[in-house]
N, C-alpha and C positions, 0 to 999 in steps of 0.2 A: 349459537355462536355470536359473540359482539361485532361491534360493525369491525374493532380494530382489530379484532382477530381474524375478520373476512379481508383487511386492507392488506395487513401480516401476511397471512398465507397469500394473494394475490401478486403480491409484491417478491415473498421470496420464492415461488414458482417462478414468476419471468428472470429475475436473475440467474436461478439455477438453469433456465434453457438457454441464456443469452452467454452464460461460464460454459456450455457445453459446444455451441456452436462457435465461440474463438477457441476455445481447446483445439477442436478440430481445424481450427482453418490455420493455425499455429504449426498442428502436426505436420501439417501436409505442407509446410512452406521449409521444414528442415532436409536437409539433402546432405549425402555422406556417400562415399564410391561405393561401399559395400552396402548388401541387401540385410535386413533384420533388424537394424536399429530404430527404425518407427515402432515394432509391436514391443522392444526392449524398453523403449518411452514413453509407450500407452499401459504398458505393466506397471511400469516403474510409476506411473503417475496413479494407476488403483490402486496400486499394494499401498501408499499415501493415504488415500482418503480416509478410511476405518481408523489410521493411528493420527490425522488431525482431529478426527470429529471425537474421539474416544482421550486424547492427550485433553483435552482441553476440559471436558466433562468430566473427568474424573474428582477433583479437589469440589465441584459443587455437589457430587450427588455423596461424597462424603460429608460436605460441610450443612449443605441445606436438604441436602434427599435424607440421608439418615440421621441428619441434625447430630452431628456429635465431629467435635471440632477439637478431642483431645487427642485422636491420633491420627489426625489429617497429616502430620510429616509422613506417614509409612507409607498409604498408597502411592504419594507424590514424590516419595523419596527412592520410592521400588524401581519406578522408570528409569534414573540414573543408573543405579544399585546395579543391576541386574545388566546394564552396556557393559560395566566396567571388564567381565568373564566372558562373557557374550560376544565383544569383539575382537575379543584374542580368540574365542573357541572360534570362529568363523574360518581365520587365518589358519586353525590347525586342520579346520574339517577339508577347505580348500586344497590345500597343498594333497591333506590324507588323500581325497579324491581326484587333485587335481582336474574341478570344476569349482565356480566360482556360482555354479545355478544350485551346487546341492546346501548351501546354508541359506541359499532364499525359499528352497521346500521344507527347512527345518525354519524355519521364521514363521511359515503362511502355517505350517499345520500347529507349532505350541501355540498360533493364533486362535487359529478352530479351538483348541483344548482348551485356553484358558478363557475366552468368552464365554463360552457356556454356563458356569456355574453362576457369574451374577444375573444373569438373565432367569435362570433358574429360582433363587435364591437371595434378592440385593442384600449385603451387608459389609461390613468390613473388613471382613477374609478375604471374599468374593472381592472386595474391590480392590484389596493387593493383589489378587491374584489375577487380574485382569490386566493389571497395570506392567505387571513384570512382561505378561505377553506383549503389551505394549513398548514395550523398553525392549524385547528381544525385536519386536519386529524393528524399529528403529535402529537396531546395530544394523540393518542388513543397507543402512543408506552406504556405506564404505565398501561392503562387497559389489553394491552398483554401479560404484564410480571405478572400483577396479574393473571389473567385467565388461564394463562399456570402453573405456580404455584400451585394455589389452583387442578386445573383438575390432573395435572400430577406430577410439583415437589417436593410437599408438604414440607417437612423439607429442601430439598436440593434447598435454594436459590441462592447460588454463581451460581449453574449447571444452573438453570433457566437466569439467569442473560449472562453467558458464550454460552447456545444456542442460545437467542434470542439478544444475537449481533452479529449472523449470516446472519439474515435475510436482514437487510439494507443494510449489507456490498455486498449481492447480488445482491441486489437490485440495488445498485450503479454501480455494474460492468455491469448489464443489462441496465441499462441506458443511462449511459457514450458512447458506441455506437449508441446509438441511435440519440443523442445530437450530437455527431460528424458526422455520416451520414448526419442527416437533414441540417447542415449548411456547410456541401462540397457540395450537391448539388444545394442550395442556390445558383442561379445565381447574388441574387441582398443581397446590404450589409444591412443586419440587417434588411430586410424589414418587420415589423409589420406582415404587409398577409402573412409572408412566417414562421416567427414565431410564430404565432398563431396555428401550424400545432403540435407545444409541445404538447396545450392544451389538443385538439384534439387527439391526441394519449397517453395523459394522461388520459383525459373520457374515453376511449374503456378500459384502464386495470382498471378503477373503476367500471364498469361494468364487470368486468371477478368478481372483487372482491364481489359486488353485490351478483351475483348469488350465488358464491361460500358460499356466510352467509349463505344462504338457507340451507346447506348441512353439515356444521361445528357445529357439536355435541357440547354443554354441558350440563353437568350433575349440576341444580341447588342446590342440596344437597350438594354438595362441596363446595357451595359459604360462604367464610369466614370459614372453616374449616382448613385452614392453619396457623390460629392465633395460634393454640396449640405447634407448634412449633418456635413462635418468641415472643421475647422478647415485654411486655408491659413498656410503657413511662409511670414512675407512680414519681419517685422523682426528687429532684432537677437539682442534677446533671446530670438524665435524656435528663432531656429537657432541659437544656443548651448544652447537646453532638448534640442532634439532630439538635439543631437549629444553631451551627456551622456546622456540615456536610450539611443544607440546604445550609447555604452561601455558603461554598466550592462550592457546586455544583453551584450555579450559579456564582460564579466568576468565572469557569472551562467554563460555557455557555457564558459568558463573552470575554474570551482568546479567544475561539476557532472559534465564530463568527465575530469576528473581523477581522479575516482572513483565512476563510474557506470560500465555499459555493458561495455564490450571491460575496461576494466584492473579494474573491479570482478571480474569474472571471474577474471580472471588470481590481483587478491588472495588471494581467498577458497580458489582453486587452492593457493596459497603457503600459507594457513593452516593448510589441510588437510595438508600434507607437513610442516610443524614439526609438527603436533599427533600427527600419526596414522602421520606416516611411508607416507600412503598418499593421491596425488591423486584413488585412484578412488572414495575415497567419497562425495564433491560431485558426483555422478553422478543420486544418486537427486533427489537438488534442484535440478542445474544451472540450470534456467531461470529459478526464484522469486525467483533477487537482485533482479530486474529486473522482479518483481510487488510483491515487497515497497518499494521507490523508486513504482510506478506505484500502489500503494494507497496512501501514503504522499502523491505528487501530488494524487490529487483529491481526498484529505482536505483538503488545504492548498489547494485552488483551491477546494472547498465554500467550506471557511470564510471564504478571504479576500471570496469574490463575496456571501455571503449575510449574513456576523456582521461582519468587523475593518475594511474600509472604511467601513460604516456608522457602527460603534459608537466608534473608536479614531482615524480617518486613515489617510491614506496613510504617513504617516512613520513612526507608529507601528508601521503592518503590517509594514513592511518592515523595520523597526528585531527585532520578534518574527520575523521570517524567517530574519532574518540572525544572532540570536542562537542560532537553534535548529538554524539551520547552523554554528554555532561548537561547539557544543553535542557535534553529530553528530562533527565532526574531532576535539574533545577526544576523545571515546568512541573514536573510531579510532585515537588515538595509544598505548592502552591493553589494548583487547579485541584476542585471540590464538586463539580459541577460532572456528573458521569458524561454529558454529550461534547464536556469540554477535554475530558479527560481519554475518550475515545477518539476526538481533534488531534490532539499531541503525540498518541501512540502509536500514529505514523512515524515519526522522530526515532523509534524506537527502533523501528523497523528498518529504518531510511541508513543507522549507525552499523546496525549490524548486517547487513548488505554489504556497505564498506568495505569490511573488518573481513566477516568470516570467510568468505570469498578468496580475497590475498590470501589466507591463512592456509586453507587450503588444497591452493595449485602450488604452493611449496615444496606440500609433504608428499602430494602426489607426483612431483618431479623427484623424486629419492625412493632407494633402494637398500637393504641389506644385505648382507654376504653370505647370511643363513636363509634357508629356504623353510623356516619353519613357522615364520611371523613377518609379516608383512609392516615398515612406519606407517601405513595407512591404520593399520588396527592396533597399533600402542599408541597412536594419537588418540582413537577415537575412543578408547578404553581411558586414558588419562583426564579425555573430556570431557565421558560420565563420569570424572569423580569429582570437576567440575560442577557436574548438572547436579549430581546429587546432594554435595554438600549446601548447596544455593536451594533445593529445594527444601529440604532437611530445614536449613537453617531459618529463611524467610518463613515455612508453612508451623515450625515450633515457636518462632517468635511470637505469628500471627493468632496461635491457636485461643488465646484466649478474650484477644479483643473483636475476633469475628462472630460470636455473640450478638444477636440482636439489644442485649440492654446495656450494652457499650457505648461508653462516653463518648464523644464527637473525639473530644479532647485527647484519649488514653490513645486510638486507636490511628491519631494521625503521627501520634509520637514517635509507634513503634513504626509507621510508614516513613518516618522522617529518617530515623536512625538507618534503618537499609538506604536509604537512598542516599546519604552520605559514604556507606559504608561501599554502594557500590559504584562513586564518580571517584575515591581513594582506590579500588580496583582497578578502574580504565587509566588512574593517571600512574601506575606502578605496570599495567599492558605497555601504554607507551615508551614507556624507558625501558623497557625490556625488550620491542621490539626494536629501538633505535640502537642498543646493542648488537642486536643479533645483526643489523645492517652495520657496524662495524666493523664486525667477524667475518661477513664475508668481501667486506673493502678489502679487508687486510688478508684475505686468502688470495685476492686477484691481482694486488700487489705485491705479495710471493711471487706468485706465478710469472708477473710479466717482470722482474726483474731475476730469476730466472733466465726466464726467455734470453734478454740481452747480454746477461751472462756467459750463455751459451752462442748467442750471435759475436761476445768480443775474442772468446776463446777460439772462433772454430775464425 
């Protein structure tokens, strides 16, 4: 082993102990009247780690593990794909059951099943099929934030919304070395057999996850007793607000997959070989892109929950979100340099914080009058179709300048053209959210003239 792969492993061992012991000291600082929502948070934060460390791997061990980069959209586009059914099927299995725990045991076990085979097997079957696992388990973030709501938040949905974007962000930091370890000690580049070891180590935390359903309490009497405190979609204007805040949300899944995650990876890969003439040096860092976006996040969810709603609005916050995600894609149309382009991708992370956060303790304030579909799961199905067109889109663009004998030239052009394409998305976000704020000015000015109305009459 080289010395910097003795420095690598060194280094991402102490961080992975130094991410476990604030994990813990995190847990033990949150406090709620009723008992069960610590082991609900420490689940919630495993069932995370296998679909960070496995989201993120995917687009490289199809582009550089089995080197074939013509149909790198399908694995990365299956992820979205597969939410869009997946988190309406959640809302029907729910209700069917009336539990909100039985589609987290239908998430953890098509996990078990569909890892298997590329571990077995690496190829491109194997790696859609993996992916879609990946994409089921990620619908089940909306049945979390139901279930922890109803059990514990009940009226206090922003709180729900602000704890349970804790757990991924953990997740992330517990990953991130793990992902960097395995490929310092990687003797061979981007070997299939040596990557297949993510899988593999992402089955063993769906199994911790597994068991742990065993043991994670809910109380079925709670199910759908948090209606009483949100707002039902019953008029026009209603459901024109909501069905803009769906789009938002997914042009936000739009922006931010377009250069997050699997293709963030991929870039910074690309950087690294114009810079240095060498992919393996993003080796020692591999996994931080995606620490740096996740420290970046709940800076920007700190602030918007505790300072920019208070002090500024909504319009505003979103209006500072959207500009600092403009901000980020300028910076990206320019930085060339992978340690500088790993710098900025906090920016990235620091916008969508902001953004997704407001977006949604919205939808989780509302309600429908049918018990058969939940707004939490037609948002989240609207906003894989979101992720997936953004994946789809950017990994087809990509597919032929990610190529090793790729011009410097060819390859920034098509980087240029998304990243136009998506600071014209955040500035058609914005105007669409200052609408939606509007629509509901103008509901509560009904309402209070109304009121006086009824104060001159009576």
């Amino acid at each position: 082993m080289q010395q910097w792969q003795v420095i690598s492993v060194c280094v991402n061992i102490s961080i992975f102990l130094i991410v476990i012991l604030l994990s813990y000291l995190l847990i033990r600082k949150l406090n709620f009247e009723q008992k069960g929502y610590k082991s609900l948070f420490v689940l919630y934060t495993i069932f995370w780690i296998p679909l960070m460390l496995l989201r993120a791997v995917t687009g490289t061990m199809e582009s550089n593990g089995l080197g074939d980069t013509t149909y790198l959209w399908i694995p990365l586009a299956a992820y979205g794909f597969i939410g869009i059914f997946a988190r309406i099927f959640a809302d029907w299995l729910g209700f069917r059951t009336k539990s909100r725990k039985s589609f987290i045991y239908f998430a953890v076990i098509v996990q078990l099943i569909t890892y298997i085979p590329i571990i077995i097997f690496p190829c491109t079957t194997t790696n859609v099929i993996q992916s879609l696992g990946v994409g089921v388990g990620a619908s089940a973030i909306g049945t979390y934030q139901l279930l922890f709501n109803e059990q514990y938040g009940k009226s206090k949905q922003f709180l729900t919304v602000s704890i349970l974007s804790i757990p991924p962000l953990l997740a992330d930091f517990i990953s991130s070395p793990i992902q960097s370890l395995l490929m310092s000690i990687s003797k061979t580049n981007y070997d299939p057999n040596v990557m297949k070891y993510f899988w593999l180590i992402g089955l063993g935390f769906v199994l911790i996850c597994f068991v742990m359903c065993f043991f994670m309490k809910e109380n079925k009497s709670f199910f759908q007793k948090d209606v009483q405190y949100k707002q039902e979609i019953q008029t026009k204007n209603e459901w024109i607000y909501y069905v803009l805040i769906c789009l938002i949300g997914s042009l936000i899944a739009f922006v931010k997959f377009a250069n997050s995650g699997a293709i963030a990876q991929l870039h910074i890969q690309k950087l690294a070989w114009f810079k240095y003439n060498d992919i393996d040096i993003v080796k020692t860092y591999y996994g931080y892109l995606s620490v740096m976006f996740s420290l970046g996040q709940l800076f920007g969810g700190l602030l918007t929950g505790l300072v920019l709603v208070k002090r500024i609005g909504k319009i505003y916050t979103v209006l500072i979100g959207s500009v600092v995600w403009i901000i980020y894609h300028i910076l990206a149309l320019f930085v060339v340099d992978p340690y500088g382009y790993l710098g900025v991708h906090v920016l990235n992370g620091f916008a969508y914080g902001i953004i997704y956060n407001l977006i949604l303790g919205f939808v989780l304030m509302r309600t429908f009058k049918t018990y058969k579909v939940t707004p939490m799961g037609v948002y989240q199905a609207i906003l894989s179709i979101g992720i997936t067109i953004s994946t789809w889109f950017t990994a087809w663009l990509k597919k032929d300048v990610l190529l090793p004998e790729t011009e410097q030239q060819a390859y920034f052009h098509v980087s240029d053209i998304i990243n136009w394409i998506m600071i014209g998305a955040l500035i058609i976000t914005w105007i669409l959210f200052s609408y939606t704020c509007l629509i509901e000015k103008w509901k509560y000015q009904r309402l209070w003239f109304r009121k006086e109305d009824f104060k001159k009459n009576s």
